[in-house]
VOBA-1610 file (N, C-alpha, C; in pm, whole numbers, padded with zeros to 5 digits, always signed):
BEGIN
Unk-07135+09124+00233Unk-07198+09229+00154Unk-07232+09346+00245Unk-07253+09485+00190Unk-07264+09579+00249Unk-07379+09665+00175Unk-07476+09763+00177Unk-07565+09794+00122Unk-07509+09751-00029Unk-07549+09605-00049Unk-07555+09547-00162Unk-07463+09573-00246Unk-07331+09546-00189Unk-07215+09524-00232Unk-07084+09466-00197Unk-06975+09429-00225Unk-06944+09314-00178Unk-06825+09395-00098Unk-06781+09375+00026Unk-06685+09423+00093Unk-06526+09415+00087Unk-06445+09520+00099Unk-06331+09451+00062Unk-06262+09344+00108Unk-06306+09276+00200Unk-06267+09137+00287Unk-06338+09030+00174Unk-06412+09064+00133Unk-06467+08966+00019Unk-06449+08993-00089Unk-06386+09077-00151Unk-06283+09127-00257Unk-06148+08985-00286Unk-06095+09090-00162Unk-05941+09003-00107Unk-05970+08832-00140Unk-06098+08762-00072Unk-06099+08679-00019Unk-06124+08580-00190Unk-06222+08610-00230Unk-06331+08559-00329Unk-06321+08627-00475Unk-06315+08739-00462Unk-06269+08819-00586Unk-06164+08765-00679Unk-06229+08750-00840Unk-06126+08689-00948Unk-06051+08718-00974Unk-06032+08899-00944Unk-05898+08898-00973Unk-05879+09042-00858Unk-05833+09002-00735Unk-05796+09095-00633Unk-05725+09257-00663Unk-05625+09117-00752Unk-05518+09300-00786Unk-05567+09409-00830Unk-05669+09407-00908Unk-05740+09515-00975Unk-05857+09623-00882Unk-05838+09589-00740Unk-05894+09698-00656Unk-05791+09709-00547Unk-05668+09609-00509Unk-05577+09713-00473Unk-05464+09652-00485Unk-05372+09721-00504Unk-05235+09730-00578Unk-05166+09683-00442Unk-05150+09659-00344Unk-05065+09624-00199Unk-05079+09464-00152Unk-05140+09386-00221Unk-05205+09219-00184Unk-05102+09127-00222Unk-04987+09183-00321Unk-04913+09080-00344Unk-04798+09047-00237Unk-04784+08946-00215Unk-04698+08902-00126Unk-04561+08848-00195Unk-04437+08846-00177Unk-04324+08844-00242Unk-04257+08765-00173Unk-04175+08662-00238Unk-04117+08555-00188Unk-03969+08584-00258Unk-03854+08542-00163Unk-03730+08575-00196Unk-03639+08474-00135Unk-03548+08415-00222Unk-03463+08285-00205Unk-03271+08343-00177Unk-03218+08327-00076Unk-03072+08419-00121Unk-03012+08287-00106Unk-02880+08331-00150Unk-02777+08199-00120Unk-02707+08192+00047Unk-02707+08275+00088Unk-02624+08322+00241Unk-02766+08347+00345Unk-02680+08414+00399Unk-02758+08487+00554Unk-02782+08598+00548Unk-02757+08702+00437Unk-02782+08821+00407Unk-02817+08832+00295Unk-02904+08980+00310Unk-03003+09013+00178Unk-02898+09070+00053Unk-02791+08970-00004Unk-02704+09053-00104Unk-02736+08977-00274Unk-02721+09062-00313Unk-02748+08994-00463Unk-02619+08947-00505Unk-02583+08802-00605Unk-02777+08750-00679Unk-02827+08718-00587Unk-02961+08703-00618Unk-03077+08683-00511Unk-03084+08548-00596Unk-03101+08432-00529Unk-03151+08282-00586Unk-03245+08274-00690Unk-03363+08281-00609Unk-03440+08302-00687Unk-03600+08424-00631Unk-03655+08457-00708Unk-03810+08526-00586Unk-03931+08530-00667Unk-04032+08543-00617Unk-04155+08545-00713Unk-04256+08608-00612Unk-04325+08698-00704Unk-04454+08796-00671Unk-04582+08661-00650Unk-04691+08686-00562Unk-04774+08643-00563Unk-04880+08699-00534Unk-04981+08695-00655Unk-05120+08757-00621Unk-05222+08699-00665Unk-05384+08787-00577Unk-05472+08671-00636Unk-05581+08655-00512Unk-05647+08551-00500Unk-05725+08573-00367Unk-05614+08510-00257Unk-05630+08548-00132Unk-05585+08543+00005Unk-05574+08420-00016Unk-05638+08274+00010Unk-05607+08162+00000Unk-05536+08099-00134Unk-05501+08145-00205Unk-05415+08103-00316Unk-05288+08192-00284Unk-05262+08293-00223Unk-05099+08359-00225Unk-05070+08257-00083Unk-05145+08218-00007Unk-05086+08159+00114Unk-05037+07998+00057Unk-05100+07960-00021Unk-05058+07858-00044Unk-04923+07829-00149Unk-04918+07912-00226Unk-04798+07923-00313Unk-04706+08013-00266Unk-04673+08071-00118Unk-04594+08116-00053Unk-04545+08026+00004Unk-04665+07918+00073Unk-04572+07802+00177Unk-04514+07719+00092Unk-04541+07693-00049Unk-04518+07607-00145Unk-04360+07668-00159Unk-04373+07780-00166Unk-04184+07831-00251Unk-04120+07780-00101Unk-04154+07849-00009Unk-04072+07802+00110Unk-03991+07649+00140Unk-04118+07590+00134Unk-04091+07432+00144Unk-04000+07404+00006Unk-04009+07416-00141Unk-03940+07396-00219Unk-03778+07445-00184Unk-03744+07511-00103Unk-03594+07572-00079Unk-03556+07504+00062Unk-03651+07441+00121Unk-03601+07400+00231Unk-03518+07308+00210Unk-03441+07197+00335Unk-03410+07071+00291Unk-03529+07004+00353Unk-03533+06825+00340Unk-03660+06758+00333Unk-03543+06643+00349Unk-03643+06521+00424Unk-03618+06360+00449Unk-03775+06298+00415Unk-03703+06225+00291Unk-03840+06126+00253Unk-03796+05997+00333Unk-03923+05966+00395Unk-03895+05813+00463Unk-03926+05722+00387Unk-03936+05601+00425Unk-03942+05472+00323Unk-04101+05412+00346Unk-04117+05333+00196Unk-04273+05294+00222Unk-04309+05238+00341Unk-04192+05115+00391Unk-04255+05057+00493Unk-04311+05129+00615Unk-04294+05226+00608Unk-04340+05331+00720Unk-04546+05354+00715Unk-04537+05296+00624Unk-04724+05326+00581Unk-04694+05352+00442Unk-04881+05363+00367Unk-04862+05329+00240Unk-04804+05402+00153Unk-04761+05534+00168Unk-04700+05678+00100Unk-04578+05662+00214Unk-04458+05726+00134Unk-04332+05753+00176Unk-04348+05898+00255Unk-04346+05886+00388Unk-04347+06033+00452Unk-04248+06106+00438Unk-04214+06312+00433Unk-04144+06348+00403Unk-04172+06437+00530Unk-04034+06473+00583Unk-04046+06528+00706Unk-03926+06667+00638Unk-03994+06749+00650Unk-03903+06929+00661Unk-03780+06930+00735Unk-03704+07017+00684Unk-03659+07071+00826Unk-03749+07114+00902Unk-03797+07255+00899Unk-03853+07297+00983Unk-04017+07241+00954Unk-04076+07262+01037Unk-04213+07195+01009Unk-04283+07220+00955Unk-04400+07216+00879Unk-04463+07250+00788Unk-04560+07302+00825Unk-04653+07291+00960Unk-04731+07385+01015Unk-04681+07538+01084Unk-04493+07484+01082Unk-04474+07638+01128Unk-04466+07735+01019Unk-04408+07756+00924Unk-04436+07782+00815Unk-04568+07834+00753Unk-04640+07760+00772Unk-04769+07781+00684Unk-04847+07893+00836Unk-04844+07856+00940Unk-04858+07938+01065Unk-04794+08104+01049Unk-04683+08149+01038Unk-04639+08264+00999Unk-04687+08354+00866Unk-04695+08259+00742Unk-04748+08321+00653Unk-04885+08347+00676Unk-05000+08311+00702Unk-05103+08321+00773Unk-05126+08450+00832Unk-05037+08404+00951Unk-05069+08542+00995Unk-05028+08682+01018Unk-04931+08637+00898Unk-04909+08753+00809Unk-04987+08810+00727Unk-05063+08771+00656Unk-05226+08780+00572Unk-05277+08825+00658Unk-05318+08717+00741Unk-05431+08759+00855Unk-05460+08910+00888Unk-05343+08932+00963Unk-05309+09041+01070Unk-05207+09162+00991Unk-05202+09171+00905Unk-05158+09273+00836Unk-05199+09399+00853Unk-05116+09528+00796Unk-05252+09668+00779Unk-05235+09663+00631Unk-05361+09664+00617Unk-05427+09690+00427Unk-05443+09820+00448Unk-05417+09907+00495Unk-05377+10057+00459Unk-05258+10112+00429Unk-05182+10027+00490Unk-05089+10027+00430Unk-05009+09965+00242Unk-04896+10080+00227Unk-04867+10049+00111Unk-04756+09912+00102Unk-04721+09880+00197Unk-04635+09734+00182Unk-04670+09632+00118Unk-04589+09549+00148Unk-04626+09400+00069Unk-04552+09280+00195Unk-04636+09201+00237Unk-04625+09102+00308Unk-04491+09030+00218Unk-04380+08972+00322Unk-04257+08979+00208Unk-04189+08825+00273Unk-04150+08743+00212Unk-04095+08593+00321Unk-03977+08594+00237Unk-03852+08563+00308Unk-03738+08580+00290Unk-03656+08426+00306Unk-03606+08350+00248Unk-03556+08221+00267Unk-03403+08243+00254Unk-03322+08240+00369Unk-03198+08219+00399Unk-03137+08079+00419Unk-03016+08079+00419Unk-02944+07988+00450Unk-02955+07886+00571Unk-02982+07996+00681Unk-02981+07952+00832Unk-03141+08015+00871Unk-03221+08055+00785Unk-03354+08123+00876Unk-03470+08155+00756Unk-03614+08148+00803Unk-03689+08207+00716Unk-03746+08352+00770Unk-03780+08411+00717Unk-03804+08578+00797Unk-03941+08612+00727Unk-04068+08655+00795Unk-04209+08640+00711Unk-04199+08832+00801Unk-04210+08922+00680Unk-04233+09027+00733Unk-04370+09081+00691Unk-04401+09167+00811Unk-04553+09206+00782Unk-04600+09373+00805Unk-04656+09440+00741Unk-04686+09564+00700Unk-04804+09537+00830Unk-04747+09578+00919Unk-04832+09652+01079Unk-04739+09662+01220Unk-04843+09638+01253Unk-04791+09640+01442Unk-04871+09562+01531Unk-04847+09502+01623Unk-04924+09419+01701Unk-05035+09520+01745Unk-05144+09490+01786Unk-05231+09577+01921Unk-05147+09618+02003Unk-05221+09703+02056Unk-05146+09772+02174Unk-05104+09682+02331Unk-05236+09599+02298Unk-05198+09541+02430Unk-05143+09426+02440Unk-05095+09369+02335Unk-04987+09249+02317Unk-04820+09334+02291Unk-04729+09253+02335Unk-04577+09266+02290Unk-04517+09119+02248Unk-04393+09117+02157Unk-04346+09006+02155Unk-04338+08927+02233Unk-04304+08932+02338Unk-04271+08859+02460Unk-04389+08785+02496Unk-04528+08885+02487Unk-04674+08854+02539Unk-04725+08695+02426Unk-04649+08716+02324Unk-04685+08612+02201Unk-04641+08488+02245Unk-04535+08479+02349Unk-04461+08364+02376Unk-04562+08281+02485Unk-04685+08332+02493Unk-04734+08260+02672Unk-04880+08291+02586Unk-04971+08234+02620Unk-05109+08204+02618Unk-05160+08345+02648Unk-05259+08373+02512Unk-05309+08468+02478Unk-05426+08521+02443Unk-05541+08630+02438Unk-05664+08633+02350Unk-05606+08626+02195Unk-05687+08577+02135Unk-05723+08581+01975Unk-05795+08754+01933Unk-05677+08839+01893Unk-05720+08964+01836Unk-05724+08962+01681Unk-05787+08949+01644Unk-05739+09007+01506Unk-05724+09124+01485Unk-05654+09141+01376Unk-05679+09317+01326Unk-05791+09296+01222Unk-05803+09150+01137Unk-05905+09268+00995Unk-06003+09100+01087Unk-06130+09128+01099Unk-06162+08994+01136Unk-06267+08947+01033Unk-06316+09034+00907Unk-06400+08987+00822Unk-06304+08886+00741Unk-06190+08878+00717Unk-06052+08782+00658Unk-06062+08666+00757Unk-06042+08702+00861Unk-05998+08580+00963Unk-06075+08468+00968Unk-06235+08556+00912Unk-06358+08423+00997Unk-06378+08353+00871Unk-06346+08376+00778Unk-06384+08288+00651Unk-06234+08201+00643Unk-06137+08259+00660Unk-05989+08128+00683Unk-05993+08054+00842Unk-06060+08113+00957Unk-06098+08040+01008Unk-06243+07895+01015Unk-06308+07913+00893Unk-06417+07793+00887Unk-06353+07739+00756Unk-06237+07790+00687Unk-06177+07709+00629Unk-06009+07606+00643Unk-06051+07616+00818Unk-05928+07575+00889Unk-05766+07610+00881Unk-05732+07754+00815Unk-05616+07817+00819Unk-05578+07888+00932Unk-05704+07891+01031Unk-05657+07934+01158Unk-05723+07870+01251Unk-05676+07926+01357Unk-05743+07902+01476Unk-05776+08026+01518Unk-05905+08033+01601Unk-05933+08156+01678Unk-05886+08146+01793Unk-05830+08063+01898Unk-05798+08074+02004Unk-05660+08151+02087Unk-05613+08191+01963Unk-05440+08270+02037Unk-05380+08161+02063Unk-05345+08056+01984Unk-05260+07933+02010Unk-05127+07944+01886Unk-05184+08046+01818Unk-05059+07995+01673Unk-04934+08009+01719Unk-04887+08100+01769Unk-04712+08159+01831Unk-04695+08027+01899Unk-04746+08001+01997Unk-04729+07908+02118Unk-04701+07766+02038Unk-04802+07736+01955Unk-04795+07610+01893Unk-04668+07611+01789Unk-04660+07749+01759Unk-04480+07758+01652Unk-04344+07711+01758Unk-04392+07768+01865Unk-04263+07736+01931Unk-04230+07654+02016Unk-04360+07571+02048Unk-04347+07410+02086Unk-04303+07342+01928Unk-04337+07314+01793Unk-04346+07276+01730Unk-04195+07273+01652Unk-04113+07416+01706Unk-03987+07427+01663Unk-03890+07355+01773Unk-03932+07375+01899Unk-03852+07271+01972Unk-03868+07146+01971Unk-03966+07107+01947Unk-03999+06952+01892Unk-03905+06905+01810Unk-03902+06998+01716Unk-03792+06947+01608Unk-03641+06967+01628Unk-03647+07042+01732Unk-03459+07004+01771Unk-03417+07143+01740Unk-03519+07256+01672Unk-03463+07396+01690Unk-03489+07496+01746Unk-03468+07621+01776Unk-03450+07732+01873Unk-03604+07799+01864Unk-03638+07827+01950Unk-03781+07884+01919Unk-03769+08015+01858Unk-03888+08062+01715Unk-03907+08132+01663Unk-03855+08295+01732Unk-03850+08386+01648Unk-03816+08565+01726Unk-03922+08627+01669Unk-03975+08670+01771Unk-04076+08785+01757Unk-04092+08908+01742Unk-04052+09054+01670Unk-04016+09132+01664Unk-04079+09238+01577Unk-04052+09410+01651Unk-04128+09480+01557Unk-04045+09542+01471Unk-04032+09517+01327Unk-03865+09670+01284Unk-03939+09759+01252Unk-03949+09889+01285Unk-03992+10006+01230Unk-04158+09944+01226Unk-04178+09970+01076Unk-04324+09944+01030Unk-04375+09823+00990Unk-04285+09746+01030Unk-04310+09586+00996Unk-04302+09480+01098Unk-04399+09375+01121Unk-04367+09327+01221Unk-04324+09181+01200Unk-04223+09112+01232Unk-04092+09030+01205Unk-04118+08905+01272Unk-04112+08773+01188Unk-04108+08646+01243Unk-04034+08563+01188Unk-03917+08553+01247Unk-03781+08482+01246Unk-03767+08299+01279Unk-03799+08245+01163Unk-03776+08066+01202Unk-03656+08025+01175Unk-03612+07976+01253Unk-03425+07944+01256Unk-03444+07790+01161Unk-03410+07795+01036Unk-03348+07667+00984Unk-03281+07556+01066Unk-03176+07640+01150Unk-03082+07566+01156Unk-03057+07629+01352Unk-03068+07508+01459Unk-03055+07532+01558Unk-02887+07577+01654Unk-02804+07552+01505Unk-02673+07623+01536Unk-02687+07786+01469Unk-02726+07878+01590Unk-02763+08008+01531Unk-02634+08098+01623Unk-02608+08223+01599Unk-02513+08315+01683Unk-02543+08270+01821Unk-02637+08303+01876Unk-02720+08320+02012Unk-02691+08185+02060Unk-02708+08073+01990Unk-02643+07931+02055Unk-02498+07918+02073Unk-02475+07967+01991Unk-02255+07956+01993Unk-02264+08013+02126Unk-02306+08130+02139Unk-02257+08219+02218Unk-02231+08173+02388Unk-02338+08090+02398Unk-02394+08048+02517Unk-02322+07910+02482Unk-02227+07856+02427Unk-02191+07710+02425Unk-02036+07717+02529Unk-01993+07849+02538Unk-01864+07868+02595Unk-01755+07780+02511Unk-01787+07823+02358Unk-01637+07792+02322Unk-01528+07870+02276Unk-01426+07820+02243Unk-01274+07883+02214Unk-01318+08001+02070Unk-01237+08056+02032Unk-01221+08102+01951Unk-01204+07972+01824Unk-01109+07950+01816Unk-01063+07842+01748Unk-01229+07767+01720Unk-01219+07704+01838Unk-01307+07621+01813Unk-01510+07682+01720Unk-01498+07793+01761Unk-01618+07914+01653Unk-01548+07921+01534Unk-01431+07934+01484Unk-01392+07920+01341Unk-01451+07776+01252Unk-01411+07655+01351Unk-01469+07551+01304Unk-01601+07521+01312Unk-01684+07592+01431Unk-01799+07541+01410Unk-01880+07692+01253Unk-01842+07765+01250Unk-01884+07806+01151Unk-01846+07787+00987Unk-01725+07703+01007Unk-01675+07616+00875Unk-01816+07519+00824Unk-01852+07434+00957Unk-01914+07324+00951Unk-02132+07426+00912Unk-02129+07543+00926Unk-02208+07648+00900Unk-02230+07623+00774Unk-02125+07685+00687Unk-02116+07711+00556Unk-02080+07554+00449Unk-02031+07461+00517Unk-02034+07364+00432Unk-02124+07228+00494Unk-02155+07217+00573Unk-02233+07128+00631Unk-02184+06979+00688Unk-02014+06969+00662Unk-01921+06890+00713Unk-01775+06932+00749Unk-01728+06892+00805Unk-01570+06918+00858Unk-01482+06810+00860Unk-01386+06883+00796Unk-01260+06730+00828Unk-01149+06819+00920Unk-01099+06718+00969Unk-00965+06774+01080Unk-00846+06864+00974Unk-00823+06795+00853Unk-00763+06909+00731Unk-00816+07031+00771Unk-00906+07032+00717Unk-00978+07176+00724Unk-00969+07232+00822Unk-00981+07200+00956Unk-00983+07260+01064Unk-00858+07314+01071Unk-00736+07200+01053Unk-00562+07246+01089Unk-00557+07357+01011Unk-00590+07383+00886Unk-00556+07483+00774Unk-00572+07597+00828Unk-00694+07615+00880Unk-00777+07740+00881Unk-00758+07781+01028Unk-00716+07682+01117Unk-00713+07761+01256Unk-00531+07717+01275Unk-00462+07705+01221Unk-00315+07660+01199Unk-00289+07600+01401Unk-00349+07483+01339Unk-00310+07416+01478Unk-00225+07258+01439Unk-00167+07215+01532Unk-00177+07030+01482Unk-00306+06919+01482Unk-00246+06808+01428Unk-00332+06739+01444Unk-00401+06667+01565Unk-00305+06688+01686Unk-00339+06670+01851Unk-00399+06761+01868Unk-00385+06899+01841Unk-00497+06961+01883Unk-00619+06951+01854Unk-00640+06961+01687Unk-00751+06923+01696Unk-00817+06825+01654Unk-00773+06725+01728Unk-00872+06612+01753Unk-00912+06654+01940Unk-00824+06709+01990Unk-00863+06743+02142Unk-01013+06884+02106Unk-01013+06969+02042Unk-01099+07044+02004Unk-01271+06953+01970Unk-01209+06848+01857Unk-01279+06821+01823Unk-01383+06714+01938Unk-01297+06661+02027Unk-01366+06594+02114Unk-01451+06678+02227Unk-01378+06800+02259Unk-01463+06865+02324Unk-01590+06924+02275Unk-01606+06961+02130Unk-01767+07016+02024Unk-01808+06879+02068Unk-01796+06762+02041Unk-01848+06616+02043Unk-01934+06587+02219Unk-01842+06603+02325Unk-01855+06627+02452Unk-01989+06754+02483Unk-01992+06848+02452Unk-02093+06932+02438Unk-02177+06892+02332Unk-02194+06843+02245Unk-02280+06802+02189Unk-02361+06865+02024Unk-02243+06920+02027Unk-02244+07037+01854Unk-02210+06949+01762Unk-02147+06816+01728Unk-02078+06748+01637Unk-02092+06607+01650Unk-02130+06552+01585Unk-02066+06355+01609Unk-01981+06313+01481Unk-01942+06231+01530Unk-01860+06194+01393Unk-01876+06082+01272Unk-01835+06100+01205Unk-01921+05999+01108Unk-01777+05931+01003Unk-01812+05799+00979Unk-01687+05753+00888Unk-01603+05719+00953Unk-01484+05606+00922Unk-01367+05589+01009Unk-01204+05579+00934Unk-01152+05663+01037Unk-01022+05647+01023Unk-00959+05754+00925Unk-00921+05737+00812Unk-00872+05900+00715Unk-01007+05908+00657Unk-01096+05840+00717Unk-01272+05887+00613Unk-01327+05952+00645Unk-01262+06031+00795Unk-01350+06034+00930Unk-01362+06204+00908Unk-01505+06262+00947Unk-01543+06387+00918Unk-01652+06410+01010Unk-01689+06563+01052Unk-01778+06527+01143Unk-01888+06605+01050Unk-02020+06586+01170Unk-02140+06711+01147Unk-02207+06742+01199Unk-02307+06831+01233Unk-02405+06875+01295Unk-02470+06786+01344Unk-02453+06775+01465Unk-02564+06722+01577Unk-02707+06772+01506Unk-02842+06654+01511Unk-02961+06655+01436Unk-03042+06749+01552Unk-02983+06720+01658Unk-03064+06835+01746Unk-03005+06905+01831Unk-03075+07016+01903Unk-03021+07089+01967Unk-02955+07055+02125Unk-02830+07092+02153Unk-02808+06939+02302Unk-02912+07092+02395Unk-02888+07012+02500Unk-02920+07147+02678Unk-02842+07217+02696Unk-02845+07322+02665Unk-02763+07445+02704Unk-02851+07479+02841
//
């Protein structure tokens, strides 16, 4: 409260119905079929309302488009379901996207669900005295709005300590993928979670053939490969590529699964040592 009235951090926060003192709070969620922003768009949905209800039905659409592994009861008394990507990283980006936003600005906090990546864009700019790079290594806890922060911080959506980046990108290599990108475009500032730890930037650095990038981006877009497919599309024999195929296997991009004319490969579950 402020000479006996309620502040806009307690508007945002607590207020029944937010939208009606400012028009910029909704946050927008967007589903594509590919790796680019082209229409149709899958699916997307506006979200508004208080701060802790758009964060939660943001991480909610996310996780609904992801893929997911339910484990089995015997594991304990509920069947655990493990993400792709993790579920604290996720809910970590949208956050502090809320968090750390500019509310003077006319944007809209915007999360983007691709094929191969999720993208949480945010209407500001870091402080001056942080850079992307600075996000990657142990940090102070700045906020930009901090009357927001301290009420989602005693309701455990954050931490105050400058651990969230750090803990995203232990938490993404944990899981076998590429650590998060940190970035400013123009007036928005950009946080890039790779779905999928076969990204450009990994091919690139794998030192393979030409040939052999046709197939691993076959295995991209459909999520398996057969040696057919491969001969068709890179017009080789079948000695070759099974010699191709042993070398992705040898580096560690592919294993194979099935035997004999059943036999198809797929994506290695994690990322090998480059």
């Amino acid at each position: 409260m402020r000479d006996g009235k309620p502040t806009n951090s307690a508007i945002l926060l607590f207020g029944k119905n937010p939208n009606t003192f400012f028009s910029n709070i909704q946050l927008h969620c967007f589903h594509f079929f590919g790796t680019e922003k082209r229409k149709p768009i899958a699916s997307q949905q506006p979200y508004e309302g208080r701060l802790s209800d758009i964060i939660d039905q943001a991480e909610e659409f996310v996780l609904g488009k992801i893929d997911r592994r339910v484990g089995v009861r015997s594991e304990g008394t509920q069947a655990s379901v493990e993400f792709e990507v993790p579920r604290e990283v996720i809910s970590e980006a949208i956050v502090n996207a809320v968090v750390h936003r500019d509310y003077n600005s006319n944007g809209f906090v915007q999360v983007f669900v691709f094929a191969d990546r999720i993208e949480v864009w945010n209407p500001g700019r870091l402080p001056s005295c942080l850079t992307p790079e600075l996000l990657k290594l142990p940090h102070a806890s700045l906020p930009r709005n901090p009357l927001i922060a301290e009420p989602l911080f005693r309701i455990q959506y954050i931490e105050k300590a400058g651990t969230g980046t750090t803990d995203m990108i232990e938490d993404c290599l944990k899981a076998g993928l590429p650590e998060p990108k940190f970035e400013q475009s123009g007036p928005s500032f950009v946080v890039t979670i790779w779905r999928d730890w076969l990204t450009d930037q990994v091919i690139e650095q794998l030192d393979l053939s030409d040939r052999e990038k046709v197939g691993v981006n076959i295995l991209r877009l459909k999520g398996k490969l057969t040696s057919a497919q491969y001969q068709q599309e890179t017009n080789v024999s079948r000695q070759t590529a099974s010699r191709d195929f042993d070398n992705l296997v040898k580096k560690g991009v592919i294993e194979r699964c099935g035997e004999k004319k059943s036999t198809f490969y797929v994506k290695r579950r994690s990322m090998p040592q480059i």
